[in-house]
TIRO-2110 file (N, C-alpha, C; in Angstrom, 1 decimal):
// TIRO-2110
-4.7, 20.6, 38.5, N, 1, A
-3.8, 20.4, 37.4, CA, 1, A
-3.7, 18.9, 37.1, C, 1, A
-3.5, 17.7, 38.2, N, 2, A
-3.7, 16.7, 38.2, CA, 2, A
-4.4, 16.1, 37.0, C, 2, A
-5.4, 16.7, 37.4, N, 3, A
-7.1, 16.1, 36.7, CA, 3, A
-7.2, 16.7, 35.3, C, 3, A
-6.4, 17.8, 35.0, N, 4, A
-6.6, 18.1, 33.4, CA, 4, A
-5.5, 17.5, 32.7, C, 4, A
-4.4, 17.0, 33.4, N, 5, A
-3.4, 16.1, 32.9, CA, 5, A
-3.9, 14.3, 33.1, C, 5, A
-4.7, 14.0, 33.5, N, 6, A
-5.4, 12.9, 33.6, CA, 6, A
-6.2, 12.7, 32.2, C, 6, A
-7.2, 13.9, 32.3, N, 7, A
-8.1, 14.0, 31.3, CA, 7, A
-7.9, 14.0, 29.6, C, 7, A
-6.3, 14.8, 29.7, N, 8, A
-5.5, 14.6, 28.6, CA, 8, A
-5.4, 13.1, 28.0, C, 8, A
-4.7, 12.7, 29.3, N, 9, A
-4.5, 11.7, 28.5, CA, 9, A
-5.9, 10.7, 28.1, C, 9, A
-6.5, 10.4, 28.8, N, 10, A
-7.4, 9.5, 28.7, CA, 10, A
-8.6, 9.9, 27.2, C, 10, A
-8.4, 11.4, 27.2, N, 11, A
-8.9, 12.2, 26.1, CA, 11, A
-8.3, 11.1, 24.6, C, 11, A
-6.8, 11.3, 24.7, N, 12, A
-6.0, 11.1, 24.0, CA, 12, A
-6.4, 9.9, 23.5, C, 12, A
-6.3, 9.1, 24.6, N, 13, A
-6.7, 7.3, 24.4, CA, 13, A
-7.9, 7.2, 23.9, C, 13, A
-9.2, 7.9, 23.9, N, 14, A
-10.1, 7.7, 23.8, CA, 14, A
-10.5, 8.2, 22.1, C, 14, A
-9.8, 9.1, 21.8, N, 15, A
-10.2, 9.5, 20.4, CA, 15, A
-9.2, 8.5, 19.3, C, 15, A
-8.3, 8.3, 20.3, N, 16, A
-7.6, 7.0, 19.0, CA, 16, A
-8.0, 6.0, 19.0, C, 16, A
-8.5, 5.5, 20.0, N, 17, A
-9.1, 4.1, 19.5, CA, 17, A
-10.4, 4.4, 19.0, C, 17, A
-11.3, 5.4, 19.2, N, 18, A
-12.3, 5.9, 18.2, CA, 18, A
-12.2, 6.3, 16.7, C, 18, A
-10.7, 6.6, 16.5, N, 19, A
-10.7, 6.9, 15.3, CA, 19, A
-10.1, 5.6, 14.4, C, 19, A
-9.5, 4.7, 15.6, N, 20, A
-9.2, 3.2, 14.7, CA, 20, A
-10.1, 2.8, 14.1, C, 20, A
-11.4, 2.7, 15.0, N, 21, A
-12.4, 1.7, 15.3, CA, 21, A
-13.3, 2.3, 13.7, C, 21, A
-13.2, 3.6, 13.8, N, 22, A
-13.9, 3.7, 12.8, CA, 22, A
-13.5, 3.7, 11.4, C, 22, A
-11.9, 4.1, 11.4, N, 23, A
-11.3, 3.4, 10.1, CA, 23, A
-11.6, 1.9, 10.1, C, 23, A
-11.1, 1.4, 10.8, N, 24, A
-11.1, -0.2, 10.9, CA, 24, A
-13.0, -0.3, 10.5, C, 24, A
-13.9, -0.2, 10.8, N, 25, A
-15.3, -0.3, 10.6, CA, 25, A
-15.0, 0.0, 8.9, C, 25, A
-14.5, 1.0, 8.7, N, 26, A
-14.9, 2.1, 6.9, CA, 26, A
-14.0, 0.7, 6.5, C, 26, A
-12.9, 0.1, 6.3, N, 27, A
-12.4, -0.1, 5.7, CA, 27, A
-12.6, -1.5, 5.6, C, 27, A
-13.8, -2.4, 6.7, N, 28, A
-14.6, -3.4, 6.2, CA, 28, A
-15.3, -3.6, 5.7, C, 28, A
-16.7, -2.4, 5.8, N, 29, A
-17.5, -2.3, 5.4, CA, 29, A
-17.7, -2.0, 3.8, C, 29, A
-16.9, -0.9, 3.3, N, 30, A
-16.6, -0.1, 2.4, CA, 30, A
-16.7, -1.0, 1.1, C, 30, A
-15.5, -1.6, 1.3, N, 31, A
-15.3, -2.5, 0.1, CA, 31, A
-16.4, -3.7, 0.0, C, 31, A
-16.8, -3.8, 0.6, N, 32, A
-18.5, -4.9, -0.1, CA, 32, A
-19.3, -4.3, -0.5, C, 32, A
-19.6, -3.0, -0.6, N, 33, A
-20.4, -2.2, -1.1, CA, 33, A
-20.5, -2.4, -2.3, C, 33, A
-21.4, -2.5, -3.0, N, 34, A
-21.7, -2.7, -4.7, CA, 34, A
-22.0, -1.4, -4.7, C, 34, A
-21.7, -0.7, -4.9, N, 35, A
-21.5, 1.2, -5.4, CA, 35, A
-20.5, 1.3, -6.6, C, 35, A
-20.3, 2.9, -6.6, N, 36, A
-19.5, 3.3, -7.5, CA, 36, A
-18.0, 3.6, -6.5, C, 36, A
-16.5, 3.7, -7.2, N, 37, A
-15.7, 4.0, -6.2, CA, 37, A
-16.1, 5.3, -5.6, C, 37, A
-16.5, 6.1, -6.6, N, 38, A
-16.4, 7.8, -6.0, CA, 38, A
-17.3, 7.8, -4.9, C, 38, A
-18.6, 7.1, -4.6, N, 39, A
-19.4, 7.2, -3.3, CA, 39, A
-18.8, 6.8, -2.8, C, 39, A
-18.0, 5.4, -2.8, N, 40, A
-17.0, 5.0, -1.4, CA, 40, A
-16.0, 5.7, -1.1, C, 40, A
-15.4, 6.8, -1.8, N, 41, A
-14.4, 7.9, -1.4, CA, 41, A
-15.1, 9.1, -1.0, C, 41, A
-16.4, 9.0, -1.1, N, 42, A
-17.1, 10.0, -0.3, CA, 42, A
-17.8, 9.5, 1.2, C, 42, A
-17.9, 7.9, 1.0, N, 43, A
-18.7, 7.4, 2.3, CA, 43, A
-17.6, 7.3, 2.8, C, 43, A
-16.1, 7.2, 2.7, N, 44, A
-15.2, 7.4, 3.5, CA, 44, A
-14.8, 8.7, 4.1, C, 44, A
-14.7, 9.7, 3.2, N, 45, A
-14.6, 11.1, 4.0, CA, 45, A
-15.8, 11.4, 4.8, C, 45, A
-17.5, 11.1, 4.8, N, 46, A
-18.4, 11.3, 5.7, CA, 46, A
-18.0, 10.8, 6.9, C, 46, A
-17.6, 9.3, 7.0, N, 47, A
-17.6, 8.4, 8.1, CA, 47, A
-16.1, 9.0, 9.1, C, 47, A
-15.5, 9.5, 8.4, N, 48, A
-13.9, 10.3, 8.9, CA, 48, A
-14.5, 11.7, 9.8, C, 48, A
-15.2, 12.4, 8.8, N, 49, A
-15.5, 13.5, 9.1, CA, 49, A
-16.8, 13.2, 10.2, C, 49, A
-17.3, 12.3, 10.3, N, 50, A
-18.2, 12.2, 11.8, CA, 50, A
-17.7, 11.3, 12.6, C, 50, A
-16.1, 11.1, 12.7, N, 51, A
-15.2, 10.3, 13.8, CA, 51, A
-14.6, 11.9, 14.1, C, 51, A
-14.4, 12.6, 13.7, N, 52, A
-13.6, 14.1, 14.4, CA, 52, A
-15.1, 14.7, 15.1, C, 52, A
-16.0, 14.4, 14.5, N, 53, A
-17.2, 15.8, 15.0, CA, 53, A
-17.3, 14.6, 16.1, C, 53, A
-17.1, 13.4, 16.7, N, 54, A
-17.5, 13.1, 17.6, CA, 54, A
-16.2, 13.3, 18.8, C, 54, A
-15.0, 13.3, 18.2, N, 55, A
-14.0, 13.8, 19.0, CA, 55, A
-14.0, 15.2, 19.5, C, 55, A
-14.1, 15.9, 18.5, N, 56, A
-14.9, 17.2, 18.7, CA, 56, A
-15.2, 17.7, 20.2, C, 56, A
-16.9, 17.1, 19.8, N, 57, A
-17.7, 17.0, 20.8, CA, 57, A
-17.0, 16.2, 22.5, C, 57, A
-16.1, 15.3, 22.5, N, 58, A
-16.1, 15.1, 23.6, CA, 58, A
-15.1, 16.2, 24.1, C, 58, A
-14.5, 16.3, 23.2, N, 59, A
-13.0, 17.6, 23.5, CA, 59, A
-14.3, 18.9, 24.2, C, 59, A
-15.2, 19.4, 23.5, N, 60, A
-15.8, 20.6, 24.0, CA, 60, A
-16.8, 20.3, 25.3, C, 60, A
-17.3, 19.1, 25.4, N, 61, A
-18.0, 18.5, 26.5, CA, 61, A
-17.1, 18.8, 27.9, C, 61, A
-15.7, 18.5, 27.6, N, 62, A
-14.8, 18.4, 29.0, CA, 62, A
-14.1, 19.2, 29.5, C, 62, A
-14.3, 20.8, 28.2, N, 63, A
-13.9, 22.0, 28.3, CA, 63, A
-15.1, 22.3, 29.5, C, 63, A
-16.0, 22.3, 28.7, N, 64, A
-17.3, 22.8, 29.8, CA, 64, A
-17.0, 22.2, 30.9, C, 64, A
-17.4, 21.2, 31.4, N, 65, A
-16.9, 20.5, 32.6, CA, 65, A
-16.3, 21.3, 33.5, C, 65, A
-14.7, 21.0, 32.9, N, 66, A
-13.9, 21.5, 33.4, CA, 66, A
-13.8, 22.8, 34.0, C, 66, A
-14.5, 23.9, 32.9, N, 67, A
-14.8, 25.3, 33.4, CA, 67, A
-15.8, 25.2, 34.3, C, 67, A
-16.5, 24.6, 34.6, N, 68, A
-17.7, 24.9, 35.1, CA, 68, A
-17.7, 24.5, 36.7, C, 68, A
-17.4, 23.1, 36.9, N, 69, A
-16.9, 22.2, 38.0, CA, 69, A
-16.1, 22.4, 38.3, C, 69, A
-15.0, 22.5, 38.3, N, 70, A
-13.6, 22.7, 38.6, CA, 70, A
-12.5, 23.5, 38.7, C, 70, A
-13.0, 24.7, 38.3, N, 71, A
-12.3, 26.0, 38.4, CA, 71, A
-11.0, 25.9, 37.6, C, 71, A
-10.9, 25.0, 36.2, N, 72, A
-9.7, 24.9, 35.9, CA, 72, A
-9.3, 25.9, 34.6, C, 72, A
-9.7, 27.1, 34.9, N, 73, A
-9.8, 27.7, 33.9, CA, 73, A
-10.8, 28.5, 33.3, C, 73, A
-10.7, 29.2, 32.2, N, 74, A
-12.1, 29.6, 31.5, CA, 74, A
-11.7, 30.1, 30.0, C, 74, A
-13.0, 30.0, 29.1, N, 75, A
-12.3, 29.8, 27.9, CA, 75, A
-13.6, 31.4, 27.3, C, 75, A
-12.7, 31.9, 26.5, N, 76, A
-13.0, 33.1, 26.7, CA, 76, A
-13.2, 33.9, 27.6, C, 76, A
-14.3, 34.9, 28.3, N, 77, A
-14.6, 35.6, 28.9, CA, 77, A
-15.1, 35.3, 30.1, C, 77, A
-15.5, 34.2, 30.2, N, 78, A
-16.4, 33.7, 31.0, CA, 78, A
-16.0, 32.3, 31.8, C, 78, A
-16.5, 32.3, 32.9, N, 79, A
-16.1, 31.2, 33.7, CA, 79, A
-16.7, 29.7, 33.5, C, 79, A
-18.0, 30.3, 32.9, N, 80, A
-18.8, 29.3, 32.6, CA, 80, A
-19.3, 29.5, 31.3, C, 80, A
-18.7, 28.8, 30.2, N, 81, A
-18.6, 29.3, 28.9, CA, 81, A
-20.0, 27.9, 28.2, C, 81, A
-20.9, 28.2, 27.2, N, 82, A
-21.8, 27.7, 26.9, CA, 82, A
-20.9, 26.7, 26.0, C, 82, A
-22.0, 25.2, 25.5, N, 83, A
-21.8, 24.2, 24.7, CA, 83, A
-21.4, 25.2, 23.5, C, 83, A
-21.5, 25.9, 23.1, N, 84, A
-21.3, 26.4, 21.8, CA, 84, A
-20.1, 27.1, 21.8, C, 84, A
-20.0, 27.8, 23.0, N, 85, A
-18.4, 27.7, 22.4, CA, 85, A
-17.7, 27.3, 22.8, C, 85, A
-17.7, 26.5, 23.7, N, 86, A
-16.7, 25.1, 24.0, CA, 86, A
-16.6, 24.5, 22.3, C, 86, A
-18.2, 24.3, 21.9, N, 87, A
-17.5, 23.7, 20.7, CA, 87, A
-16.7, 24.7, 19.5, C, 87, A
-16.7, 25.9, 19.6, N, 88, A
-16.1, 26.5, 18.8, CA, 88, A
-15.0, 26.5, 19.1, C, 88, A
-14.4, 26.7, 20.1, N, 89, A
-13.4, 26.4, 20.3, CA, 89, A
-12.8, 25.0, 20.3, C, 89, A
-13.2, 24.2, 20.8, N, 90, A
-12.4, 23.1, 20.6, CA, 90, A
-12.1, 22.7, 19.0, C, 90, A
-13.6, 23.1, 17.8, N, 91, A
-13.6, 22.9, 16.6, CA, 91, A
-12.0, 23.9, 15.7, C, 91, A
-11.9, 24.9, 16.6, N, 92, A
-11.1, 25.5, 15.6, CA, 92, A
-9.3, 25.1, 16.3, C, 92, A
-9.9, 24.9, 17.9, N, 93, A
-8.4, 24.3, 18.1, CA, 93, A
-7.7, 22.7, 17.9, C, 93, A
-8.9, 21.7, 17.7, N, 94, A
-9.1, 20.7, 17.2, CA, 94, A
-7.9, 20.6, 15.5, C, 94, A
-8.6, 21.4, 14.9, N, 95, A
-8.4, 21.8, 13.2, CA, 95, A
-6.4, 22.3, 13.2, C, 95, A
-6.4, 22.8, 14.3, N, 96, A
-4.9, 23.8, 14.3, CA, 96, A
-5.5, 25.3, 13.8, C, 96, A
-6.3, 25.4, 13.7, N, 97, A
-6.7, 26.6, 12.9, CA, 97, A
-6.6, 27.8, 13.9, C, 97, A
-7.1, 27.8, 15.4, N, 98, A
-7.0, 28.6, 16.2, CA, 98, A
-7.3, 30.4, 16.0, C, 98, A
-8.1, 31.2, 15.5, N, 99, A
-8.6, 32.4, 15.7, CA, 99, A
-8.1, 33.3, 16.7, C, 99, A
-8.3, 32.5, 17.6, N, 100, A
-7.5, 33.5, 19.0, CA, 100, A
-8.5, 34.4, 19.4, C, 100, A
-9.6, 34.2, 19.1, N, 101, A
-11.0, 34.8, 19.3, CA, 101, A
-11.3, 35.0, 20.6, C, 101, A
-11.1, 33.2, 21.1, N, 102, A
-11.9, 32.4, 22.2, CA, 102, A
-10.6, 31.7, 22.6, C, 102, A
-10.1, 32.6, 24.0, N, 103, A
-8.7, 31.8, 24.9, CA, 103, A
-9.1, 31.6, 26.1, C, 103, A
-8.4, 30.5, 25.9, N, 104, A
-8.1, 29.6, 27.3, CA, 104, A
-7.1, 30.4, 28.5, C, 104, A
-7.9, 29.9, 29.6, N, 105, A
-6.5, 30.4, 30.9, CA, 105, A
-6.5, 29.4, 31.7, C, 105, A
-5.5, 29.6, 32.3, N, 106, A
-5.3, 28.2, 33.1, CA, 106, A
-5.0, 27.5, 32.8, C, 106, A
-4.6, 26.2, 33.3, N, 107, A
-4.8, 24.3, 32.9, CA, 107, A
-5.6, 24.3, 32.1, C, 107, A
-6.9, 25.3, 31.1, N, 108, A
-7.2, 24.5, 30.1, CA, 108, A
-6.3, 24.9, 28.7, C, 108, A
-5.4, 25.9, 29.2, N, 109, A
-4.2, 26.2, 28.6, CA, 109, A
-3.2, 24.7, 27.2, C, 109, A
-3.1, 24.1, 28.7, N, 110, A
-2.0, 22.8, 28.7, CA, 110, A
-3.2, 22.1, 27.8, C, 110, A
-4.8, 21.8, 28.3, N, 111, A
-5.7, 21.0, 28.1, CA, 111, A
-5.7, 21.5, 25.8, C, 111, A
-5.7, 22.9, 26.1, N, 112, A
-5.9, 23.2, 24.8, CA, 112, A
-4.5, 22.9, 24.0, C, 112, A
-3.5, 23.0, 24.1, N, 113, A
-2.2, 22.2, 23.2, CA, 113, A
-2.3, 20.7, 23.0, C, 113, A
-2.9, 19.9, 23.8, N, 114, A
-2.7, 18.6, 23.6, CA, 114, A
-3.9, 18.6, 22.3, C, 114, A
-5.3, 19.3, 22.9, N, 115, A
-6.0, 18.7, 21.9, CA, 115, A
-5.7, 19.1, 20.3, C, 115, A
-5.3, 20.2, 20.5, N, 116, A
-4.4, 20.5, 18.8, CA, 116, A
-3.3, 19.4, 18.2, C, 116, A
-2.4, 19.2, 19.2, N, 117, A
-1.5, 18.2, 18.6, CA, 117, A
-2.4, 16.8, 18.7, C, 117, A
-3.6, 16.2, 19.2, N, 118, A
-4.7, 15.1, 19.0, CA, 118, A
-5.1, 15.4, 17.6, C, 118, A
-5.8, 16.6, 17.4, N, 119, A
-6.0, 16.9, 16.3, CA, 119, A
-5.6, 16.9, 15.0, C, 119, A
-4.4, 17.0, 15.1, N, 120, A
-3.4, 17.6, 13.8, CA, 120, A
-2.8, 15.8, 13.8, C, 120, A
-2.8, 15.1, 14.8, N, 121, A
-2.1, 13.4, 14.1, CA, 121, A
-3.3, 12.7, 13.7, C, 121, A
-4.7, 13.2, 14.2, N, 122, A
-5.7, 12.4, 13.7, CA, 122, A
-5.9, 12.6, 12.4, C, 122, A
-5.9, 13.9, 12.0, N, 123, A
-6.6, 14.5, 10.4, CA, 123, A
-5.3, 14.4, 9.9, C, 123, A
-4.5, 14.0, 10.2, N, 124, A
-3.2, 12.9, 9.5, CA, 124, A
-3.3, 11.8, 8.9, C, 124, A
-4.0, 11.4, 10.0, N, 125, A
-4.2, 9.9, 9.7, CA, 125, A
-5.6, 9.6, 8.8, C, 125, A
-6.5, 10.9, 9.1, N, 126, A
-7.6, 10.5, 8.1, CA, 126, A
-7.1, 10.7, 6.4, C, 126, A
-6.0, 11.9, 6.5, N, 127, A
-5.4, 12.2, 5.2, CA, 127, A
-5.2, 10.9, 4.1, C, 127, A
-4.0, 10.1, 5.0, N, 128, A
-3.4, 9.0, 4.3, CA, 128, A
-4.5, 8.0, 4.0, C, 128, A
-5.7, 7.6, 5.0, N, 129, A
-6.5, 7.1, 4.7, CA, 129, A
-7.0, 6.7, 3.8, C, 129, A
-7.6, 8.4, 3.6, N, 130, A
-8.4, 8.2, 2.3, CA, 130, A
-7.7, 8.3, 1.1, C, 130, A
-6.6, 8.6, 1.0, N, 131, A
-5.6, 8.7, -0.2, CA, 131, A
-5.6, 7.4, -0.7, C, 131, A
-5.3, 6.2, 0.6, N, 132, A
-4.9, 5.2, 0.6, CA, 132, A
-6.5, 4.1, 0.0, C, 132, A
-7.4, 4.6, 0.6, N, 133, A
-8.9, 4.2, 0.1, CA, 133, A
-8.7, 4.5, -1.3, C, 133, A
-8.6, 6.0, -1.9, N, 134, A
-8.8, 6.4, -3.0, CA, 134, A
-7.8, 5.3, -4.2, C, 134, A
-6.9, 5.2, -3.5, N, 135, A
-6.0, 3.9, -4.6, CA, 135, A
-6.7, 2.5, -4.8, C, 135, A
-7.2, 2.0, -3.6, N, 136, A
-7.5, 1.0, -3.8, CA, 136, A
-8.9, 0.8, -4.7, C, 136, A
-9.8, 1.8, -4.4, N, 137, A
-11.2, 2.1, -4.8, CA, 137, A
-10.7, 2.4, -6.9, C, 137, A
-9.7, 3.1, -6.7, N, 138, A
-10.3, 3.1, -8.1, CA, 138, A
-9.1, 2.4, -9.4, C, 138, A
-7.9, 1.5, -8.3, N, 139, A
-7.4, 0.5, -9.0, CA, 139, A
-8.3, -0.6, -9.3, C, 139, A
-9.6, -0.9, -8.3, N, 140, A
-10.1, -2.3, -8.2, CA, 140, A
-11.3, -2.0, -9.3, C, 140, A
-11.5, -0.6, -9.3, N, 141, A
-12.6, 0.3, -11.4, CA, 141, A
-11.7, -0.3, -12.3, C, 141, A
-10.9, 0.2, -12.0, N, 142, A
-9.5, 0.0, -13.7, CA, 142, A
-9.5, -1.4, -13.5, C, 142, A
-9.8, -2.1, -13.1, N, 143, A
-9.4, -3.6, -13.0, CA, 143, A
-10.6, -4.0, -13.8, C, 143, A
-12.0, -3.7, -13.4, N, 144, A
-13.3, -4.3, -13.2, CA, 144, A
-13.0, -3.9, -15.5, C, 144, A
-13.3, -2.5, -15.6, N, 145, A
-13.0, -1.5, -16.8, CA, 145, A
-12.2, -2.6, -17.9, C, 145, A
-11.0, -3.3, -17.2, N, 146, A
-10.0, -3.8, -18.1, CA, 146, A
-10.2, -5.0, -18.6, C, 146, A
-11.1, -5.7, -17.7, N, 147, A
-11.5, -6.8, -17.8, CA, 147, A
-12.3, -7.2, -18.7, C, 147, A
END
């Protein structure tokens, strides 16, 4: 139990500053772009949407782990559940979306709440992001347009 409350956290730390890093990257990069705004509100939801598929992936990587090495659980049926549906699972518990298809027992119980509430503040933050992209991208058109 220790070790899946360790892994939480460090989980935790690890997808936020991954998901800074890569706003903070979109939101240097972005605007030098000589494009149109709408690719850059789409190269911002791409670059969003492959900062979660990499959170994702470590969230389902340490399910396996976990199930496999350490007897902390098992996610569905099986003790030793394959990369695929670790990632399915972690993708739909990730989302808040949850099926209830594919459950957790044990410590990866506790392990599966945190990553939902990880989940649900991250794709928060990608929300306002790009809202907040989307203002700037297509005030700085109307400006170019007015001029």
């Amino acid at each position: 139990m220790l070790l899946v409350s360790v892994l939480i956290v460090v989980l935790l730390v690890l997808c936020t500053v991954l998901h800074f890093e890569a706003l903070r990257g979109l939101s240097y990069v972005l605007p030098r772009l000589s494009m149109p705004p709408r690719t850059k509100v789409v190269l911002a939801l791409l670059g969003a949407f492959a900062a979660h598929a990499i959170e994702v992936l470590m969230y389902a990587v340490t399910i396996q782990w976990l199930a496999w090495n350490h007897g902390s659980g098992m996610i569905g049926d099986t003790d030793q559940p394959t990369l695929l549906t670790c990632l399915y699972f972690a993708s739909t518990t990730y989302t808040s979306l949850g099926y209830g298809d594919v459950i957790p027992t044990g410590a990866l119980r506790l392990f599966a709440g945190s990553m939902a509430l990880t989940g649900l503040l991250l794709i928060g933050w990608t929300a306002a992001y790009v809202y907040i992209s989307m203002e700037r991208f297509w005030e700085s058109d109307t400006k170019k347009v007015a001029a």
